[in-house]
mmJSON file of the N, C-alpha and C atoms, coordinates in Angstrom:
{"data_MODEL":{"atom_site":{
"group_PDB":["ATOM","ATOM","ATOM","ATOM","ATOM","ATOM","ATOM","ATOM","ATOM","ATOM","ATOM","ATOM","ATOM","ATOM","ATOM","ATOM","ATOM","ATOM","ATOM","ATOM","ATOM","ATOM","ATOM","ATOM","ATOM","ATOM","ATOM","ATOM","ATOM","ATOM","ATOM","ATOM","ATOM","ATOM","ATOM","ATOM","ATOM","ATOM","ATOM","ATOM","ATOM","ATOM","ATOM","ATOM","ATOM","ATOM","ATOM","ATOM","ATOM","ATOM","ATOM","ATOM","ATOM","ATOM","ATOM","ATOM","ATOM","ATOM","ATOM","ATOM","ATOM","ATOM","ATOM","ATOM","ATOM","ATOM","ATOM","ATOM","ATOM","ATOM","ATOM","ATOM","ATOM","ATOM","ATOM","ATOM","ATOM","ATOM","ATOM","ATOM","ATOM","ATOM","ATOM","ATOM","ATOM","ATOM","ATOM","ATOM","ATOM","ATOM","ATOM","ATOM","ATOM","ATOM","ATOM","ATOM","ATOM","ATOM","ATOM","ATOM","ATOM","ATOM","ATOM","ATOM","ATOM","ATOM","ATOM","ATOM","ATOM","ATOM","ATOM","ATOM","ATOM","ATOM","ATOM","ATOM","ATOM","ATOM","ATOM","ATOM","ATOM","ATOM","ATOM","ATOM","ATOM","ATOM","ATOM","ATOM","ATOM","ATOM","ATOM","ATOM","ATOM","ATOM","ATOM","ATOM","ATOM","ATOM","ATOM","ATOM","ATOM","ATOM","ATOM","ATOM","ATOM","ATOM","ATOM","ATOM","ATOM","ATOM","ATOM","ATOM","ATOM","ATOM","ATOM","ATOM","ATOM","ATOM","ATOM","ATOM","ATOM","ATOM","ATOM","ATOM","ATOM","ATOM","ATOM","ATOM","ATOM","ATOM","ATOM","ATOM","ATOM","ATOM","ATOM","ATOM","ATOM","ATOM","ATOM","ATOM","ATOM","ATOM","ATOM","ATOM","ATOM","ATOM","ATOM","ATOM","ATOM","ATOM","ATOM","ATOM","ATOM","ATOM","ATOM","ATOM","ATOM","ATOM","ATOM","ATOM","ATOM","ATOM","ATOM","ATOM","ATOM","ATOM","ATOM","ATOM","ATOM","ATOM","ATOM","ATOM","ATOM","ATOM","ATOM","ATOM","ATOM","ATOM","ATOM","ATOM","ATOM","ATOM","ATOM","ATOM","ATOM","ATOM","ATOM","ATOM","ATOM","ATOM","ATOM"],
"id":[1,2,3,4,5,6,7,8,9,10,11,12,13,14,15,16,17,18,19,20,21,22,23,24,25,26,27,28,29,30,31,32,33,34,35,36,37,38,39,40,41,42,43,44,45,46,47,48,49,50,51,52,53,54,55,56,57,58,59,60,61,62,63,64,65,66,67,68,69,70,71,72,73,74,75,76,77,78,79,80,81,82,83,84,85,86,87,88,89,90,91,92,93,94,95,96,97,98,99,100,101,102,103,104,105,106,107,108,109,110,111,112,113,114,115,116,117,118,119,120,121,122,123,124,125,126,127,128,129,130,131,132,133,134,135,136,137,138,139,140,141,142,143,144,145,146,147,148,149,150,151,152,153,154,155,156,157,158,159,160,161,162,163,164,165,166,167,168,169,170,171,172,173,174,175,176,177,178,179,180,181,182,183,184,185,186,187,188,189,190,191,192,193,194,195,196,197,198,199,200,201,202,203,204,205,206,207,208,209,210,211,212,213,214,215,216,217,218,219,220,221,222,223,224,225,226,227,228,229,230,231],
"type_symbol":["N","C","C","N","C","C","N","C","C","N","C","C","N","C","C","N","C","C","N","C","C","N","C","C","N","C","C","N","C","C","N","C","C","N","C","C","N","C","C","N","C","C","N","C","C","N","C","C","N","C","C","N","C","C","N","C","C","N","C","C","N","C","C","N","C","C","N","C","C","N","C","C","N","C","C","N","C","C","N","C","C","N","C","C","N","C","C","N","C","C","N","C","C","N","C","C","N","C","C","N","C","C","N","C","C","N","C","C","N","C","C","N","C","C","N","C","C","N","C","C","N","C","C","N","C","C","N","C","C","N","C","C","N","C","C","N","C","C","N","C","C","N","C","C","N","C","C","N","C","C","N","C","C","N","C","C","N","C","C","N","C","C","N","C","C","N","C","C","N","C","C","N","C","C","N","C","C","N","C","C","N","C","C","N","C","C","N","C","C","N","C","C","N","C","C","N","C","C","N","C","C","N","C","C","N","C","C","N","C","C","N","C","C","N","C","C","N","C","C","N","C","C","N","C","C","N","C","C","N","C","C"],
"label_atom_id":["N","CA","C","N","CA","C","N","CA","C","N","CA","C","N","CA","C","N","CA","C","N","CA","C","N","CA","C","N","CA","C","N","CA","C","N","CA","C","N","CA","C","N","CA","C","N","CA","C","N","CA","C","N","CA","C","N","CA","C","N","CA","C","N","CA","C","N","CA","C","N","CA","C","N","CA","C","N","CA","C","N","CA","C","N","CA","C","N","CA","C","N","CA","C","N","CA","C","N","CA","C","N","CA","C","N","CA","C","N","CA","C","N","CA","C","N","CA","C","N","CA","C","N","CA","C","N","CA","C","N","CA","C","N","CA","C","N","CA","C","N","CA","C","N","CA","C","N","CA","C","N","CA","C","N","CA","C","N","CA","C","N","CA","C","N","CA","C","N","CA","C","N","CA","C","N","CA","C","N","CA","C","N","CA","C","N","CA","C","N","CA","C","N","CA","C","N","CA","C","N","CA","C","N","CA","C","N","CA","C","N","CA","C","N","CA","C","N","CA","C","N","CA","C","N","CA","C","N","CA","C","N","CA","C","N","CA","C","N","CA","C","N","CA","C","N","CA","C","N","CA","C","N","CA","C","N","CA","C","N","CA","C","N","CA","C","N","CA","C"],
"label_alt_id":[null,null,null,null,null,null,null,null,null,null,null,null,null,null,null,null,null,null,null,null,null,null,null,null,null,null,null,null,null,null,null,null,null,null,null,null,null,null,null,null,null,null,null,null,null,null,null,null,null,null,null,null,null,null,null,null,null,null,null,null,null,null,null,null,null,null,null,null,null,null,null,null,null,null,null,null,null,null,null,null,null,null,null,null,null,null,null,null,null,null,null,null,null,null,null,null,null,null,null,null,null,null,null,null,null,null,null,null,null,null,null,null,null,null,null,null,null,null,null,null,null,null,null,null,null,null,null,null,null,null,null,null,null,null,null,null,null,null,null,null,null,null,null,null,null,null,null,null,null,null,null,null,null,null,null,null,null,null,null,null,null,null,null,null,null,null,null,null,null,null,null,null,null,null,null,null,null,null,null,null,null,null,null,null,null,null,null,null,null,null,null,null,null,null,null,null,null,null,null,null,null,null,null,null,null,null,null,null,null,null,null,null,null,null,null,null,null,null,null,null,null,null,null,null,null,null,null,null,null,null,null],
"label_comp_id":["UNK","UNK","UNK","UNK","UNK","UNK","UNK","UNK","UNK","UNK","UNK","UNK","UNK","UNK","UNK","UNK","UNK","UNK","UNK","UNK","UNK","UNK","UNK","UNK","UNK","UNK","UNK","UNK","UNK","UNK","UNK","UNK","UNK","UNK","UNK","UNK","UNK","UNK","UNK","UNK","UNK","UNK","UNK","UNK","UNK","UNK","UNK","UNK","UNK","UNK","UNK","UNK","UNK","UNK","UNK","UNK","UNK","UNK","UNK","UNK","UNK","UNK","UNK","UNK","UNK","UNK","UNK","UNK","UNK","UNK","UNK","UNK","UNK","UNK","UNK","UNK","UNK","UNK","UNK","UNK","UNK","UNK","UNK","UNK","UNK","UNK","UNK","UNK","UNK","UNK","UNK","UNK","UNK","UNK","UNK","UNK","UNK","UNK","UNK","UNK","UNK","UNK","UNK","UNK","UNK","UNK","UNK","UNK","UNK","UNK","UNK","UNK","UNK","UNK","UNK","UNK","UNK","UNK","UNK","UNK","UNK","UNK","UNK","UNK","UNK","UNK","UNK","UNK","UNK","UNK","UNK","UNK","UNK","UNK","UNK","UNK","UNK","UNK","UNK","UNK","UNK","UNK","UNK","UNK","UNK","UNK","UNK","UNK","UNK","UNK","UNK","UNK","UNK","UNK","UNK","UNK","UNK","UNK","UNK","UNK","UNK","UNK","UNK","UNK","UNK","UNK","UNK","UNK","UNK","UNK","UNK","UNK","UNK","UNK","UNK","UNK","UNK","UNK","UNK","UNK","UNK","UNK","UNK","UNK","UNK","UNK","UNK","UNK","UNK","UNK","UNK","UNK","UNK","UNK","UNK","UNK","UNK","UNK","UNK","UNK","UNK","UNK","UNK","UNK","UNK","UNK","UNK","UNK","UNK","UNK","UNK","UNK","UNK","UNK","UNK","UNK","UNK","UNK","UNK","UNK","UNK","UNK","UNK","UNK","UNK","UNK","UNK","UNK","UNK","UNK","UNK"],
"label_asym_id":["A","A","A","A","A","A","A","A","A","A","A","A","A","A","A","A","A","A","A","A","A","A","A","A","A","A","A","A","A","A","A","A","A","A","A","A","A","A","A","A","A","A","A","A","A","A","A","A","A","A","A","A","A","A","A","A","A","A","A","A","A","A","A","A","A","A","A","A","A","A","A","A","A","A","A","A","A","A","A","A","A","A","A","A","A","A","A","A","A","A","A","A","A","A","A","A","A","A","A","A","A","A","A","A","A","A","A","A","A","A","A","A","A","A","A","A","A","A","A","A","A","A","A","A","A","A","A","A","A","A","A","A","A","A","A","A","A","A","A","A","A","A","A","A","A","A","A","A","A","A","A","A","A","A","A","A","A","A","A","A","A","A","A","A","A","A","A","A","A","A","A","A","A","A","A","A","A","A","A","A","A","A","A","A","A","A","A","A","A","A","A","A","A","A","A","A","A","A","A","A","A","A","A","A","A","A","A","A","A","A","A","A","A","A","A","A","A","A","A","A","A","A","A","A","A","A","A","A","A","A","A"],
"label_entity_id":["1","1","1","1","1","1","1","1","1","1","1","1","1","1","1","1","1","1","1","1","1","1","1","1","1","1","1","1","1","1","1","1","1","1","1","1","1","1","1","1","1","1","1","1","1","1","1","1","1","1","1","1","1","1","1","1","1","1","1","1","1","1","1","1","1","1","1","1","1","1","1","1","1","1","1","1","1","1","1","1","1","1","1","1","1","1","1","1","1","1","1","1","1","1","1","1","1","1","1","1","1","1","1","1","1","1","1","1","1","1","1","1","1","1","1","1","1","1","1","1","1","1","1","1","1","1","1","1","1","1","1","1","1","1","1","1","1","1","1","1","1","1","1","1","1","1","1","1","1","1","1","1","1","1","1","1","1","1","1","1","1","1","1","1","1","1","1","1","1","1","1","1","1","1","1","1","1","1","1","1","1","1","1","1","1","1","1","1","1","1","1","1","1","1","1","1","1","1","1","1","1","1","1","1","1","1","1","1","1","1","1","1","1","1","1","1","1","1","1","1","1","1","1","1","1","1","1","1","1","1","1"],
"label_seq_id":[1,1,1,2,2,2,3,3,3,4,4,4,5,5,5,6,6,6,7,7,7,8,8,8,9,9,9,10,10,10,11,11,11,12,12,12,13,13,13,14,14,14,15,15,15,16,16,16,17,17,17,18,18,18,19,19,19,20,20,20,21,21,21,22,22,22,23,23,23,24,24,24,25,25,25,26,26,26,27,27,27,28,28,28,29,29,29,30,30,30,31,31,31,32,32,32,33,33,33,34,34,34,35,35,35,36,36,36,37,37,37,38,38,38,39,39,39,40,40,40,41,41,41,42,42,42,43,43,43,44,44,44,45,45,45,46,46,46,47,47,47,48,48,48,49,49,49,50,50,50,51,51,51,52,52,52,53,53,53,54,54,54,55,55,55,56,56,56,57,57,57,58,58,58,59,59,59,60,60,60,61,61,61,62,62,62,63,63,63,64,64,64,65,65,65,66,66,66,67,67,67,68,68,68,69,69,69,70,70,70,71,71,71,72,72,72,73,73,73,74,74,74,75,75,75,76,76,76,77,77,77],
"pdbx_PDB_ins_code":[null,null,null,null,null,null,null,null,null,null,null,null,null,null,null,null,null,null,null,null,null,null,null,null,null,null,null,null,null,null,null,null,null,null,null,null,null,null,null,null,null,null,null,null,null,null,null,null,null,null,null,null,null,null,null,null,null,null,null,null,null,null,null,null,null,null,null,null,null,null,null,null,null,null,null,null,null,null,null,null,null,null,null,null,null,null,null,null,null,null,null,null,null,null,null,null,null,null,null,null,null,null,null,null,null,null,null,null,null,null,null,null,null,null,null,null,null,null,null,null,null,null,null,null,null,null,null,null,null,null,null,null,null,null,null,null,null,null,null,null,null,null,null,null,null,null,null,null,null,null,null,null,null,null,null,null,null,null,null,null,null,null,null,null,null,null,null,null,null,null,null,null,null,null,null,null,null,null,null,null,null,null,null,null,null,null,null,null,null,null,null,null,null,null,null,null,null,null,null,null,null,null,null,null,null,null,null,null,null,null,null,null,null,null,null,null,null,null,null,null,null,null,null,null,null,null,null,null,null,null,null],
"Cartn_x":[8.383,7.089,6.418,6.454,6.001,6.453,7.471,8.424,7.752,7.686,7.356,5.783,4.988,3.383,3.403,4.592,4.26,4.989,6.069,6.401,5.247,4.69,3.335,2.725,2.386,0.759,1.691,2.321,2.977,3.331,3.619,4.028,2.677,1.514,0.334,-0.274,0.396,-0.187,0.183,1.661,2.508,2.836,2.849,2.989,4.563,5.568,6.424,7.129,6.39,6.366,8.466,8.925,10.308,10.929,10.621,11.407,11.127,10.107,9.858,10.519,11.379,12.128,11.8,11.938,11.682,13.015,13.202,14.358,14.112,14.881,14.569,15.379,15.367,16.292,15.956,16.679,16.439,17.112,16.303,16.646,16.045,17.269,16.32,15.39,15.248,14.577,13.114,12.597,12.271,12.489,11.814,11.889,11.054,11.997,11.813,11.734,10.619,10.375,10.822,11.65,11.425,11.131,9.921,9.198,9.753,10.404,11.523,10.64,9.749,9.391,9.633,9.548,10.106,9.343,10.309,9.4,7.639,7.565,6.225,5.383,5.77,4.653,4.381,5.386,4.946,3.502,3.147,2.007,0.323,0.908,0.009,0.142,1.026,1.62,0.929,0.702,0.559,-1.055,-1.575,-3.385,-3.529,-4.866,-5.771,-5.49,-5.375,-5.028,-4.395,-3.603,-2.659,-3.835,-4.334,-5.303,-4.136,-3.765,-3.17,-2.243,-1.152,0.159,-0.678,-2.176,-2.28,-2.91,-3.786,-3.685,-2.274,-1.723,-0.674,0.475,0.676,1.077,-0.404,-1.324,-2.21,-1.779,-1.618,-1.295,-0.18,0.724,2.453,2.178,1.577,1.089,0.759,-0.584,-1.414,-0.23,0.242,1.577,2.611,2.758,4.079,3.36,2.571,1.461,2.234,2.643,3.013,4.439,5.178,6.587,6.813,5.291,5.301,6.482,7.036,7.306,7.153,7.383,6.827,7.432,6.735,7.274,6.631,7.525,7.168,7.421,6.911,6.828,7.046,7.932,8.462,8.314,8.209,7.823,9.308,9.656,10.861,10.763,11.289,11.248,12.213],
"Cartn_y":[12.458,12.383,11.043,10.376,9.166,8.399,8.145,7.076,7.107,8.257,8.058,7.807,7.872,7.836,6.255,5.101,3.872,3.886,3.965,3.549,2.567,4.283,4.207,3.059,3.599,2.167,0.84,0.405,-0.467,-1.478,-0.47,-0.823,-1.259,-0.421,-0.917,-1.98,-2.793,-3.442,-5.022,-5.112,-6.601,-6.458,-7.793,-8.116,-7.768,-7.901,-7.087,-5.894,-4.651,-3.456,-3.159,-3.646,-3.421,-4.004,-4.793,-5.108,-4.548,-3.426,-2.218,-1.344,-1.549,-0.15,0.226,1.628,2.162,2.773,1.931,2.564,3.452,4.756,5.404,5.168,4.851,5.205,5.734,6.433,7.305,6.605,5.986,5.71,5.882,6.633,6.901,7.986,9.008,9.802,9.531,8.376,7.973,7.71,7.595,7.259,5.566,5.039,3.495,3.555,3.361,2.84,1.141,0.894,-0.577,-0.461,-1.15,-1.608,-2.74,-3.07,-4.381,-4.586,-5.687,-6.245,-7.335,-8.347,-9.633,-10.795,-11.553,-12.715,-12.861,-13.576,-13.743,-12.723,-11.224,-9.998,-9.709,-10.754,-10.316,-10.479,-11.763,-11.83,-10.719,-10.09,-8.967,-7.95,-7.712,-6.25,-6.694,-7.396,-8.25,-8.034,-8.664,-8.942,-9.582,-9.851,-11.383,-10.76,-11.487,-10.925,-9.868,-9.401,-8.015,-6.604,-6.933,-5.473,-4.498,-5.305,-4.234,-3.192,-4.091,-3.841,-2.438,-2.974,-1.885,-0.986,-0.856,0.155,0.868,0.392,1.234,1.84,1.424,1.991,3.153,3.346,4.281,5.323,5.109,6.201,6.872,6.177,6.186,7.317,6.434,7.789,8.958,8.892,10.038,11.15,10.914,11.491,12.106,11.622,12.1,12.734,12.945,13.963,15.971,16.095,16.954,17.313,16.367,16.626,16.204,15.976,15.749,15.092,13.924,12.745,11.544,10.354,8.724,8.441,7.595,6.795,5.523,4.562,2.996,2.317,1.182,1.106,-0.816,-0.785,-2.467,-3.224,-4.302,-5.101,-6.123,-5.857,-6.453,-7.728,-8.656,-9.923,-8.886],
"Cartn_z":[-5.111,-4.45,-4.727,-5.996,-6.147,-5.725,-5.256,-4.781,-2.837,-2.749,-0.967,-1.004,-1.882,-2.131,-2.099,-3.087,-3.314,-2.149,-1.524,-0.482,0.48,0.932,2.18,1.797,0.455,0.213,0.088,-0.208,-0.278,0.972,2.089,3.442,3.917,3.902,4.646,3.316,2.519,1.903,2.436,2.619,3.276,4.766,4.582,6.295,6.307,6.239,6.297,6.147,6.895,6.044,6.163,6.883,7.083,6.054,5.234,4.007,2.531,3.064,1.747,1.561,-0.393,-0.636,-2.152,-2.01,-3.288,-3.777,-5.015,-5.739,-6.66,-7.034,-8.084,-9.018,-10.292,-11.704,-12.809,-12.962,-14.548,-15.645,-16.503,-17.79,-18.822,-19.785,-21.244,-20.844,-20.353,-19.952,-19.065,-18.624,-17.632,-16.284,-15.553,-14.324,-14.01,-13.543,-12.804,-11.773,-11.222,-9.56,-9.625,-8.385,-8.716,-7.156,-6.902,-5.723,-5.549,-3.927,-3.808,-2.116,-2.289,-1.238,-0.818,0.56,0.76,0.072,-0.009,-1.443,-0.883,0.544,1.147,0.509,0.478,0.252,-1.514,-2.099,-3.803,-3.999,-3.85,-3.955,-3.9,-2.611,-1.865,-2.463,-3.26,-3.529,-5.489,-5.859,-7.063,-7.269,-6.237,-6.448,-7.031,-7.076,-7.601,-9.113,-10.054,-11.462,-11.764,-10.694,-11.213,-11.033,-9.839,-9.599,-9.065,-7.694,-6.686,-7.98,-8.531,-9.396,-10.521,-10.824,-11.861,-11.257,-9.889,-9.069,-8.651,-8.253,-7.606,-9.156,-9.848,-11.141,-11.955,-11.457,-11.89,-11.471,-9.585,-8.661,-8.98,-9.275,-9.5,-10.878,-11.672,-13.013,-13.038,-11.796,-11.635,-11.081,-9.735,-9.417,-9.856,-11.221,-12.021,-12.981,-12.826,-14.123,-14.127,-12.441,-12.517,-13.211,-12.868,-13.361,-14.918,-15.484,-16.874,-17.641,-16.848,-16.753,-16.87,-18.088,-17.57,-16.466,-15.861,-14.188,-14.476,-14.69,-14.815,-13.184,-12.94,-12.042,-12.025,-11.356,-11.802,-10.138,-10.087,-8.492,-8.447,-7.573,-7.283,-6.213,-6.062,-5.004,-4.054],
"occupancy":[1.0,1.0,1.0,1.0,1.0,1.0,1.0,1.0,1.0,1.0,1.0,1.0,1.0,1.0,1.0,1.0,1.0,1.0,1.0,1.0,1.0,1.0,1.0,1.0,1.0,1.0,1.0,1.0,1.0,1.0,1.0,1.0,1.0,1.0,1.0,1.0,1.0,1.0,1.0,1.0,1.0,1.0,1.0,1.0,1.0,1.0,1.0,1.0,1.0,1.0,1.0,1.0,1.0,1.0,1.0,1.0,1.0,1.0,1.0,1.0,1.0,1.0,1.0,1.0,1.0,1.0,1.0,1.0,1.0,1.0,1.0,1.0,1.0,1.0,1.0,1.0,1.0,1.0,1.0,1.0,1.0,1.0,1.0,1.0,1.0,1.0,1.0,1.0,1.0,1.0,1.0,1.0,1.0,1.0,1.0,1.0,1.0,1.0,1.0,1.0,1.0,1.0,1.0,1.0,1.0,1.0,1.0,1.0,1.0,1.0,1.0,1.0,1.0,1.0,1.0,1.0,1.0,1.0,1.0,1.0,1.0,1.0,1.0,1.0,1.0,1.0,1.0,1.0,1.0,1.0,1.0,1.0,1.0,1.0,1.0,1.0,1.0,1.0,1.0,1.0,1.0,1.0,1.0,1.0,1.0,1.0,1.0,1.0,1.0,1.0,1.0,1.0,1.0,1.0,1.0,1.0,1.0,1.0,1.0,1.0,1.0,1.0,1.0,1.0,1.0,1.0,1.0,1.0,1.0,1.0,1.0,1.0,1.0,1.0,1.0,1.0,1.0,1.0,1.0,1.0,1.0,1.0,1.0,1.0,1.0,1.0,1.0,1.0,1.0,1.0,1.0,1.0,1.0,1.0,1.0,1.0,1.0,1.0,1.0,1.0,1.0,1.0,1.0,1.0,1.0,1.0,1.0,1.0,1.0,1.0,1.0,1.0,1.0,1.0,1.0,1.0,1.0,1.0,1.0,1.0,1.0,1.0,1.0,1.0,1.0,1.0,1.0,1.0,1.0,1.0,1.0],
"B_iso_or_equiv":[0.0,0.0,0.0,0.0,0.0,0.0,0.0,0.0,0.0,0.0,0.0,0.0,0.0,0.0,0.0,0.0,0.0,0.0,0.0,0.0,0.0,0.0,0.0,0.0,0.0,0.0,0.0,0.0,0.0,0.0,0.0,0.0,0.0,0.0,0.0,0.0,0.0,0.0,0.0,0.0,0.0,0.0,0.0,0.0,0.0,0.0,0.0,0.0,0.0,0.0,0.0,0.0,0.0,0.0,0.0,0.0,0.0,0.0,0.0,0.0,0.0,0.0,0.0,0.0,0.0,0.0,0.0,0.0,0.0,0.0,0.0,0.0,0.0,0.0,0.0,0.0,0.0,0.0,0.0,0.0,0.0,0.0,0.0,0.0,0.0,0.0,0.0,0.0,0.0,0.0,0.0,0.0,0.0,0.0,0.0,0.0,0.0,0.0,0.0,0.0,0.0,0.0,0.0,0.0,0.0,0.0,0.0,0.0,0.0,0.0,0.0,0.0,0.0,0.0,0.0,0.0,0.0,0.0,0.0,0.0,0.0,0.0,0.0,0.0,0.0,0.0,0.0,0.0,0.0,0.0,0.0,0.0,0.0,0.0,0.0,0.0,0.0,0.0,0.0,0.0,0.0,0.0,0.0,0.0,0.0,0.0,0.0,0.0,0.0,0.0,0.0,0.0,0.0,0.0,0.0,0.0,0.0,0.0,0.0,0.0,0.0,0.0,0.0,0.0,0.0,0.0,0.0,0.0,0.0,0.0,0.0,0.0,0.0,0.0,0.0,0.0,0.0,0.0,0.0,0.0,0.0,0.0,0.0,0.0,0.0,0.0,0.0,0.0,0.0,0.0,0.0,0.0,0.0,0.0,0.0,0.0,0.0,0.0,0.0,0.0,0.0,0.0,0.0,0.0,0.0,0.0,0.0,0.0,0.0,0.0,0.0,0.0,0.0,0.0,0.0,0.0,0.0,0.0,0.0,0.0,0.0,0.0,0.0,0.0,0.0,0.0,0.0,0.0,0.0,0.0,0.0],
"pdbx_formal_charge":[null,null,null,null,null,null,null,null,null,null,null,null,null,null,null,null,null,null,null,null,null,null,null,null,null,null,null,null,null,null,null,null,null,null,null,null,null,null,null,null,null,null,null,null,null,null,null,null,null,null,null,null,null,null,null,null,null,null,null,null,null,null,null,null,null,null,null,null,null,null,null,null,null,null,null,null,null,null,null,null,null,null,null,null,null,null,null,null,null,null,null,null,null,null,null,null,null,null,null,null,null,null,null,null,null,null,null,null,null,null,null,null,null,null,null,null,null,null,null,null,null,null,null,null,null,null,null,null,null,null,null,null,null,null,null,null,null,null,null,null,null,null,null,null,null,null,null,null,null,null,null,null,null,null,null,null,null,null,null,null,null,null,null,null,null,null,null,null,null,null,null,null,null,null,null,null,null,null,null,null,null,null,null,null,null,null,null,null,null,null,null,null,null,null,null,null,null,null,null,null,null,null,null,null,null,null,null,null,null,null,null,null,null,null,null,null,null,null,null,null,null,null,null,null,null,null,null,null,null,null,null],
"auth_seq_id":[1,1,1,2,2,2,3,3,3,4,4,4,5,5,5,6,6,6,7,7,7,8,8,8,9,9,9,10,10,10,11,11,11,12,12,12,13,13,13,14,14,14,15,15,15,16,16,16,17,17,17,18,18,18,19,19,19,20,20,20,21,21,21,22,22,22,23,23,23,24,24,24,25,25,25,26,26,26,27,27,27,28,28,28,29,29,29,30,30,30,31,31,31,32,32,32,33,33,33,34,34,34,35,35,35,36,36,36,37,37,37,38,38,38,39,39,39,40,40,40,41,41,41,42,42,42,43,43,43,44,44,44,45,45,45,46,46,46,47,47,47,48,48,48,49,49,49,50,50,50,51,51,51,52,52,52,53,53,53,54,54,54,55,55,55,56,56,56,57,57,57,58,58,58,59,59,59,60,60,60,61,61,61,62,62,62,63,63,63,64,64,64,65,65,65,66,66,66,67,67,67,68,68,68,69,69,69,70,70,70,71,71,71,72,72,72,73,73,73,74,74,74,75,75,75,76,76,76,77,77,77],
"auth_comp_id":["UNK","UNK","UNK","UNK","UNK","UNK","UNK","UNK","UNK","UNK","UNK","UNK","UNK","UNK","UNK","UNK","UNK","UNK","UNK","UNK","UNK","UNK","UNK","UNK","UNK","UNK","UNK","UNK","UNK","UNK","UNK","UNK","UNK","UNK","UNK","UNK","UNK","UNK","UNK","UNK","UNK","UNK","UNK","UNK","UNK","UNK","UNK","UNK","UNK","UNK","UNK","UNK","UNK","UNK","UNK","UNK","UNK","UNK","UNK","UNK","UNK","UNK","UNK","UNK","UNK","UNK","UNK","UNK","UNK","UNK","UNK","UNK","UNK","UNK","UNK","UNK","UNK","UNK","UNK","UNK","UNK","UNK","UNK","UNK","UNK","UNK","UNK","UNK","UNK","UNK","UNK","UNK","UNK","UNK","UNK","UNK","UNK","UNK","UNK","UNK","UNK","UNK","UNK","UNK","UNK","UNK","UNK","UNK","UNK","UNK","UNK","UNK","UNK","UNK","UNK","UNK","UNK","UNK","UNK","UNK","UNK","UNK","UNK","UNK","UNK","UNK","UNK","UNK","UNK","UNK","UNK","UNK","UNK","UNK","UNK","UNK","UNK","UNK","UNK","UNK","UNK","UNK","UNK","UNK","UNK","UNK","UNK","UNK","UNK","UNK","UNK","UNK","UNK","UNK","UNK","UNK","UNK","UNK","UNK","UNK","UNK","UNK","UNK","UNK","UNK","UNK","UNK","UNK","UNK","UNK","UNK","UNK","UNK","UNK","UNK","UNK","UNK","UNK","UNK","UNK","UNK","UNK","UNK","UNK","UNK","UNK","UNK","UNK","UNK","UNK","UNK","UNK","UNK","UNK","UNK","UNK","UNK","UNK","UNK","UNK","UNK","UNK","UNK","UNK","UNK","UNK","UNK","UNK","UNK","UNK","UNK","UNK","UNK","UNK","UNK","UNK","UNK","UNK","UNK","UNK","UNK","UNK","UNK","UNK","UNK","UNK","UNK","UNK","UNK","UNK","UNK"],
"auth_asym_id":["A","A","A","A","A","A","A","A","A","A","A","A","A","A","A","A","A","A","A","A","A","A","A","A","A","A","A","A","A","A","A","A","A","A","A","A","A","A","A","A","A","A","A","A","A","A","A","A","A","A","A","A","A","A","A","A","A","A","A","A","A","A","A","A","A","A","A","A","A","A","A","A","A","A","A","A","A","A","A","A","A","A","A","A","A","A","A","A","A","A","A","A","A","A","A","A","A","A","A","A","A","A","A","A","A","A","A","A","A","A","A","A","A","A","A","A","A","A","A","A","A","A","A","A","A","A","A","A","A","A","A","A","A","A","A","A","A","A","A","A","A","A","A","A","A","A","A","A","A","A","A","A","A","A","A","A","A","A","A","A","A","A","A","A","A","A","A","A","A","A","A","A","A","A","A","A","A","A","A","A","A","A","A","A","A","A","A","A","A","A","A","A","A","A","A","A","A","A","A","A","A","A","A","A","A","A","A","A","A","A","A","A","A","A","A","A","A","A","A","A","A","A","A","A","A","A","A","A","A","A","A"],
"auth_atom_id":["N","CA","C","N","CA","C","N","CA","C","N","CA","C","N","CA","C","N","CA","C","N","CA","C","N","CA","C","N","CA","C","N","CA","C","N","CA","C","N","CA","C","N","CA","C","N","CA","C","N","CA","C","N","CA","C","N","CA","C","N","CA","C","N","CA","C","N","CA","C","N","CA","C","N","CA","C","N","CA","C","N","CA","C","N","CA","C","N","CA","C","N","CA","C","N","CA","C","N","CA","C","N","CA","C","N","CA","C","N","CA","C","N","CA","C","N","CA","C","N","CA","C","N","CA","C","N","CA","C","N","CA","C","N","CA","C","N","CA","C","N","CA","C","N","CA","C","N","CA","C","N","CA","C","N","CA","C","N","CA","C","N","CA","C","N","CA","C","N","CA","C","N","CA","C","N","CA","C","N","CA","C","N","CA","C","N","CA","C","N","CA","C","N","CA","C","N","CA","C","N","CA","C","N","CA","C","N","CA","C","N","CA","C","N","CA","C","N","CA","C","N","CA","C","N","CA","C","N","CA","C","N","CA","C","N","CA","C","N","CA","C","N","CA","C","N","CA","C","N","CA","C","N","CA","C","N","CA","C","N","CA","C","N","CA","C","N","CA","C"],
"pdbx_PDB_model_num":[1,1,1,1,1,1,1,1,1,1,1,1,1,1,1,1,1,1,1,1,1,1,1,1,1,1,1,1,1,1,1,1,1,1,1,1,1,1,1,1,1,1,1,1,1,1,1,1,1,1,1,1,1,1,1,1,1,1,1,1,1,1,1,1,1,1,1,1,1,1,1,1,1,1,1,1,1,1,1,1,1,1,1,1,1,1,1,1,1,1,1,1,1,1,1,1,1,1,1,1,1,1,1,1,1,1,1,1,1,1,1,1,1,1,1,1,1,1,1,1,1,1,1,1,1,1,1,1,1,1,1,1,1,1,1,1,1,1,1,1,1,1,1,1,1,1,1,1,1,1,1,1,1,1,1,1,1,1,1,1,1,1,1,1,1,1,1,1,1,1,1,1,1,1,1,1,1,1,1,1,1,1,1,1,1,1,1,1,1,1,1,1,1,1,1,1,1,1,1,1,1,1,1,1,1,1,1,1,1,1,1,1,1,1,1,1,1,1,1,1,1,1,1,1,1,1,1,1,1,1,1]
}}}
């Protein structure tokens, strides 16, 4: 469910929503999102001092609250 939540916001965040993917991996008993957008959209997906990145890793948190789970959340080029 978190993975299709950053998806969305993610897509309406860069001008290229077609080069947005969400990977899932489990390691170490975590879960890794790695958010992989086109180089142009890091920036956007980033924010002015790392807002957007620690917004959207709040959400990503709030989300996985149910499956009482960590979910880290990494930004990919």
């Amino acid at each position: 469910m978190s993975a299709d939540l950053l998806g969305y916001l993610a897509r309406e965040l860069v001008d290229r929503p077609e080069a947005v993917r969400v990977e899932q991996v489990e390691e170490d008993g975590d879960t890794i999102l790695r958010l992989h957008v086109a180089a142009e959209d890091v920036g956007k997906v980033i924010g002015r001092n790392g807002r957007i990145a620690r917004a959207l890793r709040a959400v990503v948190r709030a989300g996985a609250t149910r499956s009482r789970r960590r979910v880290l959340l990494e930004i990919v080029e």
